[in-house]
KETORNU-434152 format. One record per residue: residue number from 1; residue in three letters; chain; y, x, z of N, C-alpha, C in turn. Coordinates in nm, 3 decimals. Example, Ala and Ser with C-alpha at 12.3 -4.5 7.8 and 13.67 -1.06 7.14 Angstrom:
+-----+-----+-------+---------+---------+---------+---------+---------+---------+---------+---------+---------+
:   n : res : chain :    n.py :    n.px :    n.pz :   ca.py :   ca.px :   ca.pz :    c.py :    c.px :    c.pz :
+-----+-----+-------+---------+---------+---------+---------+---------+---------+---------+---------+---------+
:   1 : ALA :     A :  -0.569 :   1.319 :   0.780 :  -0.450 :   1.230 :   0.780 :  -0.330 :   1.320 :   0.780 :
:   2 : SER :     A :  -0.225 :   1.285 :   0.708 :  -0.106 :   1.367 :   0.714 :   0.003 :   1.290 :   0.787 :
+-----+-----+-------+---------+---------+---------+---------+---------+---------+---------+---------+---------+
***
This chain:
+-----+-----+-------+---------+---------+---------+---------+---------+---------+---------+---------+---------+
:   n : res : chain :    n.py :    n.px :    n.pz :   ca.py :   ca.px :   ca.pz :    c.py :    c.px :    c.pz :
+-----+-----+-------+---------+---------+---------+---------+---------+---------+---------+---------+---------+
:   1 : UNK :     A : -13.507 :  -0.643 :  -8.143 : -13.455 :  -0.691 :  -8.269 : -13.306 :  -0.721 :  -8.255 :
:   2 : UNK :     A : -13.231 :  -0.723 :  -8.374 : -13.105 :  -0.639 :  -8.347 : -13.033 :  -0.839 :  -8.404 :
:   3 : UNK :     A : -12.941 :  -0.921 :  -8.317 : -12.901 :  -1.016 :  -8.388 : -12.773 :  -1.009 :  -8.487 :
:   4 : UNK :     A : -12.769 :  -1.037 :  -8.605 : -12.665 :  -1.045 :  -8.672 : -12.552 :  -1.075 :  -8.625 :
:   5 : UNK :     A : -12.463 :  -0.989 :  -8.634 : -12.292 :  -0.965 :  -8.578 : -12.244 :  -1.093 :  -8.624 :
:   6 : UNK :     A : -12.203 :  -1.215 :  -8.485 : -12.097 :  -1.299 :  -8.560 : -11.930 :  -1.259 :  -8.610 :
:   7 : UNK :     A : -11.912 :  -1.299 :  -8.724 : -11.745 :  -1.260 :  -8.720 : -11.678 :  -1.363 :  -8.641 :
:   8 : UNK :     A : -11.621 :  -1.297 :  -8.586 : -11.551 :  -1.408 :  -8.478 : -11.376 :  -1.430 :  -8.551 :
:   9 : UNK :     A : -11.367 :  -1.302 :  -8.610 : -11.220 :  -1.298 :  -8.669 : -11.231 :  -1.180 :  -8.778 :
:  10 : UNK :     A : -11.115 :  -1.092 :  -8.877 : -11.204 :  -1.041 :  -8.968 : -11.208 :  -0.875 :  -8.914 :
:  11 : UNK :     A : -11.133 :  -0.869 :  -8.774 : -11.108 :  -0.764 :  -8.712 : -11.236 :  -0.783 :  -8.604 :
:  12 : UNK :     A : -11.314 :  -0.853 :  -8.561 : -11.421 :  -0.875 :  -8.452 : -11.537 :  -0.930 :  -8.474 :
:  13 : UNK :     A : -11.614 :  -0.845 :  -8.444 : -11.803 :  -0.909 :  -8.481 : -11.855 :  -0.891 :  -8.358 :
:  14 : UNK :     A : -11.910 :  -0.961 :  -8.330 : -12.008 :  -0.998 :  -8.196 : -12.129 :  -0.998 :  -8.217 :
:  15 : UNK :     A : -12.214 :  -0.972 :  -8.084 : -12.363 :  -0.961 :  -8.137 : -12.426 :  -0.872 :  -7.969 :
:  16 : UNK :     A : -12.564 :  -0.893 :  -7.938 : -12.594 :  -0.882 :  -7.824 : -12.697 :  -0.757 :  -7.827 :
:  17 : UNK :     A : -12.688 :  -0.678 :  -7.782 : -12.808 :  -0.566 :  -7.749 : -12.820 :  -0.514 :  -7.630 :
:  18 : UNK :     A : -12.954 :  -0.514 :  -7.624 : -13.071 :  -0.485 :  -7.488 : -12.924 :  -0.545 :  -7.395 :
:  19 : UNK :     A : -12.896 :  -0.652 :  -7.339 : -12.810 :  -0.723 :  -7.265 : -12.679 :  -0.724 :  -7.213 :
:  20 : UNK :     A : -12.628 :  -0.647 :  -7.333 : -12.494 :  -0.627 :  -7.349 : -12.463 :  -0.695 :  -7.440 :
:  21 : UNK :     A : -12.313 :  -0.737 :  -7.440 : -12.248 :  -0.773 :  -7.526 : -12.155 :  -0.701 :  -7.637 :
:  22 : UNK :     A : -12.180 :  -0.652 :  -7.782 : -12.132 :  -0.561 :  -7.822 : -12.043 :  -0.642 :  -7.889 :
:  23 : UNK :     A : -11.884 :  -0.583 :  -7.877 : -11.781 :  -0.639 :  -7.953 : -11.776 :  -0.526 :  -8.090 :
:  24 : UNK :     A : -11.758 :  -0.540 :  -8.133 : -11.724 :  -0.443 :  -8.277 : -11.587 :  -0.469 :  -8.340 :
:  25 : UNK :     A : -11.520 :  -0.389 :  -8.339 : -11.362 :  -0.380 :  -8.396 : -11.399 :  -0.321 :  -8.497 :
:  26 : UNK :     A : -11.323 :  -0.431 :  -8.633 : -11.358 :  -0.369 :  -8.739 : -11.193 :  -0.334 :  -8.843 :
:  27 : UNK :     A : -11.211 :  -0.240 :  -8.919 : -11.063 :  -0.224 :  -8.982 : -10.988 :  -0.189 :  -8.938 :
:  28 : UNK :     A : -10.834 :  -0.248 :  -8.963 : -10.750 :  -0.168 :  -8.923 : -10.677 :  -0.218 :  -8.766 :
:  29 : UNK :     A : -10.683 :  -0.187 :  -8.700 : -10.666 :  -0.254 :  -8.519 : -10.540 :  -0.200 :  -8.473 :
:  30 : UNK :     A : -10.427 :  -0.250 :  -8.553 : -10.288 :  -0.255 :  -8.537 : -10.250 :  -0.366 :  -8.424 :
:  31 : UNK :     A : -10.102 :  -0.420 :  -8.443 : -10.041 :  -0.516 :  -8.350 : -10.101 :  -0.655 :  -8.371 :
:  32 : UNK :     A : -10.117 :  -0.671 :  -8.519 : -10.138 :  -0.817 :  -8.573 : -10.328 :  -0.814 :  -8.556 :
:  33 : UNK :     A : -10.371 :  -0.711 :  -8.582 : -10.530 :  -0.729 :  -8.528 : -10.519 :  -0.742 :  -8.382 :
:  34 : UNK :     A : -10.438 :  -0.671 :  -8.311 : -10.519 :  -0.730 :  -8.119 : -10.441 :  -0.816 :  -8.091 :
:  35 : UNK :     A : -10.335 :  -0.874 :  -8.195 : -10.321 :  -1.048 :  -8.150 : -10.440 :  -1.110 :  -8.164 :
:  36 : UNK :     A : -10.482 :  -1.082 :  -8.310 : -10.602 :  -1.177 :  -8.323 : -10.737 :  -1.183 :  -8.248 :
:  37 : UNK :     A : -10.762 :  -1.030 :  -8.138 : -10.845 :  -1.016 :  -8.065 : -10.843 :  -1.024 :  -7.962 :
:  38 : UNK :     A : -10.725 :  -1.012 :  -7.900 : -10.660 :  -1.007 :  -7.735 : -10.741 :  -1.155 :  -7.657 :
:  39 : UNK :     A : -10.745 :  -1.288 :  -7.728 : -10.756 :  -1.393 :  -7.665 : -10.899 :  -1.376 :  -7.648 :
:  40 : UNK :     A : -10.933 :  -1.350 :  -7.771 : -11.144 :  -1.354 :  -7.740 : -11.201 :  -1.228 :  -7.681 :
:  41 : UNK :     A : -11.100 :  -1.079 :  -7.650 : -11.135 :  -1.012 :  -7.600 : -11.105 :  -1.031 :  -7.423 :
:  42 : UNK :     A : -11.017 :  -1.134 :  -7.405 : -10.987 :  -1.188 :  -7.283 : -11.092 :  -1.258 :  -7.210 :
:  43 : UNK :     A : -11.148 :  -1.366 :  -7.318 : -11.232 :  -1.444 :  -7.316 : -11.381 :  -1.354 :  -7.271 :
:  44 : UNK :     A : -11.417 :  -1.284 :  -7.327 : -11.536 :  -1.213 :  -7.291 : -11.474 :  -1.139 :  -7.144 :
:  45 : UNK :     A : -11.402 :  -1.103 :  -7.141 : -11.416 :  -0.999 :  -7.019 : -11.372 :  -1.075 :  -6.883 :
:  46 : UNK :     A : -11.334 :  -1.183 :  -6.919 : -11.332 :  -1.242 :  -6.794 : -11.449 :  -1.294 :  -6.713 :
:  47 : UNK :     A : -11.557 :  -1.251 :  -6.742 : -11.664 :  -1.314 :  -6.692 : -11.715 :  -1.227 :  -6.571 :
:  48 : UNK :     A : -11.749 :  -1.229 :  -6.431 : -11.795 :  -1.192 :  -6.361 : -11.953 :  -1.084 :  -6.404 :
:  49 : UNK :     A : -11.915 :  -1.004 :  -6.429 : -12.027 :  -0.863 :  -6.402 : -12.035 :  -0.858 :  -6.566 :
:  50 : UNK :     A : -11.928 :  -0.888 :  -6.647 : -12.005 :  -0.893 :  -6.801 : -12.009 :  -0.729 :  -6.810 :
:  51 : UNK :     A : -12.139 :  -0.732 :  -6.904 : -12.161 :  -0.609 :  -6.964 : -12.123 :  -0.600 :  -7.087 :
:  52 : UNK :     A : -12.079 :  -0.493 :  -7.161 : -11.981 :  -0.504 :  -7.251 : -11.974 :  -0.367 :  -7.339 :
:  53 : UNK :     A : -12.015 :  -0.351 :  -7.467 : -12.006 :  -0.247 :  -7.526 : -11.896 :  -0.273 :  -7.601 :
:  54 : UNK :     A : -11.782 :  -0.158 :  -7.653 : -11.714 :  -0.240 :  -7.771 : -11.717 :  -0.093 :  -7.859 :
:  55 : UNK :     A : -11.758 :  -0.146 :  -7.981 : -11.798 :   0.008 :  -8.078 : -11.684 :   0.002 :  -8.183 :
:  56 : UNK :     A : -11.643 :   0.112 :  -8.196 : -11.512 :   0.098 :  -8.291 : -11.562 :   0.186 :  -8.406 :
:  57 : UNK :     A : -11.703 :   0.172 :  -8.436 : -11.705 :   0.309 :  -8.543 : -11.643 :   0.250 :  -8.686 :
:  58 : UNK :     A : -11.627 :   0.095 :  -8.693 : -11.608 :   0.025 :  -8.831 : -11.454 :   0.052 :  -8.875 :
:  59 : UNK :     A : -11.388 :   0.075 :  -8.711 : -11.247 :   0.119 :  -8.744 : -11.199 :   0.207 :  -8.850 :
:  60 : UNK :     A : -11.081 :   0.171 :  -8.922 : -11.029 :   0.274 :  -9.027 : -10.857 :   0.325 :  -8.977 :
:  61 : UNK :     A : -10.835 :   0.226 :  -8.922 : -10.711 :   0.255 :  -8.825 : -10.687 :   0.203 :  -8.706 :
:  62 : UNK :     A : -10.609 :   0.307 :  -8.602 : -10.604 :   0.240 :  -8.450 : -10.491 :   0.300 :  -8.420 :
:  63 : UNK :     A : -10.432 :   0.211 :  -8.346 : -10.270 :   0.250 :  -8.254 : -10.295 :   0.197 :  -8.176 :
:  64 : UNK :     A : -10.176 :   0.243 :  -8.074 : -10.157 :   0.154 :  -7.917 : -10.164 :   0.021 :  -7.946 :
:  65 : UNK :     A : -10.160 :  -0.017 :  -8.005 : -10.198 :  -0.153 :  -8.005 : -10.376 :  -0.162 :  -7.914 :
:  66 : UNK :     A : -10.432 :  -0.082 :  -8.021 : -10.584 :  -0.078 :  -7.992 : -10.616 :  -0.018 :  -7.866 :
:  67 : UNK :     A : -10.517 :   0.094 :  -7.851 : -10.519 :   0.114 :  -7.703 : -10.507 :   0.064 :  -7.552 :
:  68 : UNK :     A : -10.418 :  -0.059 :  -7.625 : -10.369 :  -0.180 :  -7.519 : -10.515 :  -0.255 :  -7.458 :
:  69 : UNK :     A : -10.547 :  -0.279 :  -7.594 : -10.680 :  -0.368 :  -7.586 : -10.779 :  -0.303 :  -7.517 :
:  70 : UNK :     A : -10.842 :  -0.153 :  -7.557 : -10.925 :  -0.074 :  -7.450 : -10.924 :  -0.058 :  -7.306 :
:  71 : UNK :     A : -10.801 :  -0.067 :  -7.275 : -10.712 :  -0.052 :  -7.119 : -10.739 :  -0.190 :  -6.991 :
:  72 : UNK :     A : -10.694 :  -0.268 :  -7.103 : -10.679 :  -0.445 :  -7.059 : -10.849 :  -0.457 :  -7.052 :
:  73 : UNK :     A : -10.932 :  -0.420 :  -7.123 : -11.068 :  -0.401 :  -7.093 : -11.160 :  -0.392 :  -7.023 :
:  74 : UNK :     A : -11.139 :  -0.274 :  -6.993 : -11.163 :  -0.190 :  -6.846 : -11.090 :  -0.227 :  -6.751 :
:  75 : UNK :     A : -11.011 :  -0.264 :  -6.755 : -10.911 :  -0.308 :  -6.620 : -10.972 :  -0.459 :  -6.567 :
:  76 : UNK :     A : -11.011 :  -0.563 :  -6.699 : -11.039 :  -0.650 :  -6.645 : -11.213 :  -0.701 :  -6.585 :
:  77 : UNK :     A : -11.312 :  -0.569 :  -6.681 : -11.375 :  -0.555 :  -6.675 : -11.458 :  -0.518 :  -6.523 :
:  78 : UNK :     A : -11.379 :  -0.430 :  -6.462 : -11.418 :  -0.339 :  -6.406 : -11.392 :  -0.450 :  -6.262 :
:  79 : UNK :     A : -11.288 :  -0.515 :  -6.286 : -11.218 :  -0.607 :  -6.153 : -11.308 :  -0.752 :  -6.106 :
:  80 : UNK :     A : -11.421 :  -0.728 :  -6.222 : -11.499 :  -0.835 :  -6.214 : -11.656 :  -0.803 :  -6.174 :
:  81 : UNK :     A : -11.612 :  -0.635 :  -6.155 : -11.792 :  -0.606 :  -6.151 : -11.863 :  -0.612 :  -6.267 :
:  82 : UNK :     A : -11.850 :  -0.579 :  -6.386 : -11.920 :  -0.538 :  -6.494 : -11.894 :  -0.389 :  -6.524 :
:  83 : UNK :     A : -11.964 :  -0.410 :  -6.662 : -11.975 :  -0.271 :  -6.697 : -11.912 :  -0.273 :  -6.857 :
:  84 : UNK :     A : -11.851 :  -0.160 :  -6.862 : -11.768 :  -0.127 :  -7.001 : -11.819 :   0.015 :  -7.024 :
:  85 : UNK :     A : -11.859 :   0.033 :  -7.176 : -11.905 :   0.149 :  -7.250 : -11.859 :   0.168 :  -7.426 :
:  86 : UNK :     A : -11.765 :   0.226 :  -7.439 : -11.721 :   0.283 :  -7.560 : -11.792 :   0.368 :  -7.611 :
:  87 : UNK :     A : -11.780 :   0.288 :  -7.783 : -11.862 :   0.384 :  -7.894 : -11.754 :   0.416 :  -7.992 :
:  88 : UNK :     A : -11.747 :   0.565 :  -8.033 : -11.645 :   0.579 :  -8.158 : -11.684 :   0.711 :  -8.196 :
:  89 : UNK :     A : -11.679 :   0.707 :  -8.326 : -11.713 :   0.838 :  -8.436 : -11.584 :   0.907 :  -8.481 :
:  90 : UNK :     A : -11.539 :   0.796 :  -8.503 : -11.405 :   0.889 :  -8.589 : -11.316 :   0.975 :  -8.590 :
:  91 : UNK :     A : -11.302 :   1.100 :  -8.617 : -11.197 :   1.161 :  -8.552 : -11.063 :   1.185 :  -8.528 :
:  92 : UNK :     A : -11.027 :   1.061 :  -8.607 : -10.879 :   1.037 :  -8.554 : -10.812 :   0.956 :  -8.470 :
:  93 : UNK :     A : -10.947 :   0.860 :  -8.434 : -10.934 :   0.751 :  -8.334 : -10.996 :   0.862 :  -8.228 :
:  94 : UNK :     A : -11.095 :   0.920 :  -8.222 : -11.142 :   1.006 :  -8.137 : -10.989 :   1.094 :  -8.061 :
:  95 : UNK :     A : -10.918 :   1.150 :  -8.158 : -10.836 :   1.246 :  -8.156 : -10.714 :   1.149 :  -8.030 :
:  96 : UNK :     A : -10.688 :   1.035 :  -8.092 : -10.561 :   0.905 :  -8.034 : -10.658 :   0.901 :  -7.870 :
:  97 : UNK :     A : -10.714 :   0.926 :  -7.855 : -10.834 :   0.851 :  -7.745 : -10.801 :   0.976 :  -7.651 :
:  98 : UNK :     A : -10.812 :   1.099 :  -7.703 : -10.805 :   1.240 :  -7.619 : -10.696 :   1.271 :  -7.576 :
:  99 : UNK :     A : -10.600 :   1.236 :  -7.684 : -10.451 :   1.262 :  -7.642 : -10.404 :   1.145 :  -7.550 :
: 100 : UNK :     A : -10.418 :   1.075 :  -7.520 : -10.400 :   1.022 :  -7.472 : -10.460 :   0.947 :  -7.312 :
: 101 : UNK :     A : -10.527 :   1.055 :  -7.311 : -10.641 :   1.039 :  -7.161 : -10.735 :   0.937 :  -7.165 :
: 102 : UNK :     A : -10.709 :   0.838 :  -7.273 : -10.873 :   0.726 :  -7.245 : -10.979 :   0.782 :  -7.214 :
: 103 : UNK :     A : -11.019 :   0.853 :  -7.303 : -11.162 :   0.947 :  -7.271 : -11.203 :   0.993 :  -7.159 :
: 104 : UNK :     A : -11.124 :   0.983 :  -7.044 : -11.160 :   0.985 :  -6.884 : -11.185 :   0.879 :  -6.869 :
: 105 : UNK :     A : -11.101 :   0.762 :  -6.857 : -11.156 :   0.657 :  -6.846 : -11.246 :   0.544 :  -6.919 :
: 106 : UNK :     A : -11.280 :   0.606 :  -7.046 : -11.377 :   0.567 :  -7.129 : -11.470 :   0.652 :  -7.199 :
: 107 : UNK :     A : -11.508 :   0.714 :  -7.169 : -11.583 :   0.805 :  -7.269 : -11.690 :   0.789 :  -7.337 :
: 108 : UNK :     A : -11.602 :   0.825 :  -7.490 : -11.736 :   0.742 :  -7.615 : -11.847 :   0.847 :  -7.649 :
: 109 : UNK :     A : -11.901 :   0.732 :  -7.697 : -12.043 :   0.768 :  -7.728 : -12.054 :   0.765 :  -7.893 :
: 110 : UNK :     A : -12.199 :   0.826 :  -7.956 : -12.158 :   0.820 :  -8.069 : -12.236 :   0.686 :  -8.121 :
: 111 : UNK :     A : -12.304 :   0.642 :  -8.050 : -12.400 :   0.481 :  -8.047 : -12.405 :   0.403 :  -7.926 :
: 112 : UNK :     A : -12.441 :   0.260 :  -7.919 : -12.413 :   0.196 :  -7.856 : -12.599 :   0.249 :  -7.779 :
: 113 : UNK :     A : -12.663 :   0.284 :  -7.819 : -12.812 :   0.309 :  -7.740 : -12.744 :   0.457 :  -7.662 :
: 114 : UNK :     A : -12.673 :   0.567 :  -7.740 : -12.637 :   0.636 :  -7.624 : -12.557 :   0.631 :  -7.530 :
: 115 : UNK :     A : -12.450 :   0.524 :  -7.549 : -12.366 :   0.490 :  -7.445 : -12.500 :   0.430 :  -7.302 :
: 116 : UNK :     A : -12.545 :   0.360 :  -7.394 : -12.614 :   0.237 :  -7.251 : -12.751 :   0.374 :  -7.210 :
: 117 : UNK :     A : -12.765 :   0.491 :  -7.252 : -12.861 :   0.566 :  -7.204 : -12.802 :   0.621 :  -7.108 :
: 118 : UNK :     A : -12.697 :   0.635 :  -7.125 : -12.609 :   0.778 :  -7.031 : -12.520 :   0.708 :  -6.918 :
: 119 : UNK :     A : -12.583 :   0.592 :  -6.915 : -12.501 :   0.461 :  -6.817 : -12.643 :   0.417 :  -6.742 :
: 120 : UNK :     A : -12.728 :   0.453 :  -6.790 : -12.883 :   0.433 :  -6.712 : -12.970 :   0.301 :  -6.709 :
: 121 : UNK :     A : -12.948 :   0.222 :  -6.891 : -12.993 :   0.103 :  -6.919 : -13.102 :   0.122 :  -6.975 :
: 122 : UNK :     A : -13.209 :   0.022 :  -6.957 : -13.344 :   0.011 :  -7.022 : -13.327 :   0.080 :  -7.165 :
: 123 : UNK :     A : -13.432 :   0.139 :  -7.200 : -13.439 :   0.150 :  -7.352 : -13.487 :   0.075 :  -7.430 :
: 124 : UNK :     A : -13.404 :   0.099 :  -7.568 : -13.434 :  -0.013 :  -7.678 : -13.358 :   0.023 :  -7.798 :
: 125 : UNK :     A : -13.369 :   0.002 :  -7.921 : -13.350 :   0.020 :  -8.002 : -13.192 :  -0.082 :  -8.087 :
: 126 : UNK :     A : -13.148 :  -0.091 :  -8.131 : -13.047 :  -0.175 :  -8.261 : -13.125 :  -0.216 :  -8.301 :
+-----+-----+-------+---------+---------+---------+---------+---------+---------+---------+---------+---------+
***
């Protein structure tokens, strides 16, 4: 059973599946959105082994800004022994993601159940 996304801010919804933590970036994820997310996206990833989905399908716009935030992610993620798995549909955030090499170091999925399948997590549903 799937828990209702808290808004944490009007750019970030939170919410937990099969034992991940899914962040959701929602709108437009410019400079002034990953101010407003940088601290609570800090906040989550500093945790020793956190598991961590962050799905951007709600996104309608993304720049380096948003890219900053994906990077700082994985970087801090990864330094702690957790796990990081990107979800994104869109194809122009898709497109920003390719050109720019994330997609080696993140490669999205088109759901947060196929990210955590192809990462080798229990199954379960949203």
């Amino acid at each position: 059973m799937r828990d209702e996304p808290a808004a944490l801010t009007r750019h970030l919804r939170v919410h937990e599946h099969r034992g991940y933590t899914v962040l959701e970036f929602r709108g437009e994820i410019d400079i002034a959105a990953a101010a407003e997310i940088g601290s609570l996206l800090d906040r989550v990833t500093q945790r020793a082994g956190a598991r961590i989905v962050i799905d951007l399908r709600p996104v309608e716009f993304f720049d380096c800004s948003g890219l900053r935030l994906l990077h700082r992610a994985r970087t801090r993620v990864l330094e702690r022994g957790g796990r990081l798995h990107l979800v994104c549909t869109h194809p122009l955030t898709l497109r920003v993601l390719r050109l720019t090499g994330l997609t080696r170091l993140l490669p999205p999925y088109p759901t947060p159940d196929a990210a955590l399948a192809a990462a080798g997590a229990p199954s379960g549903s949203l």
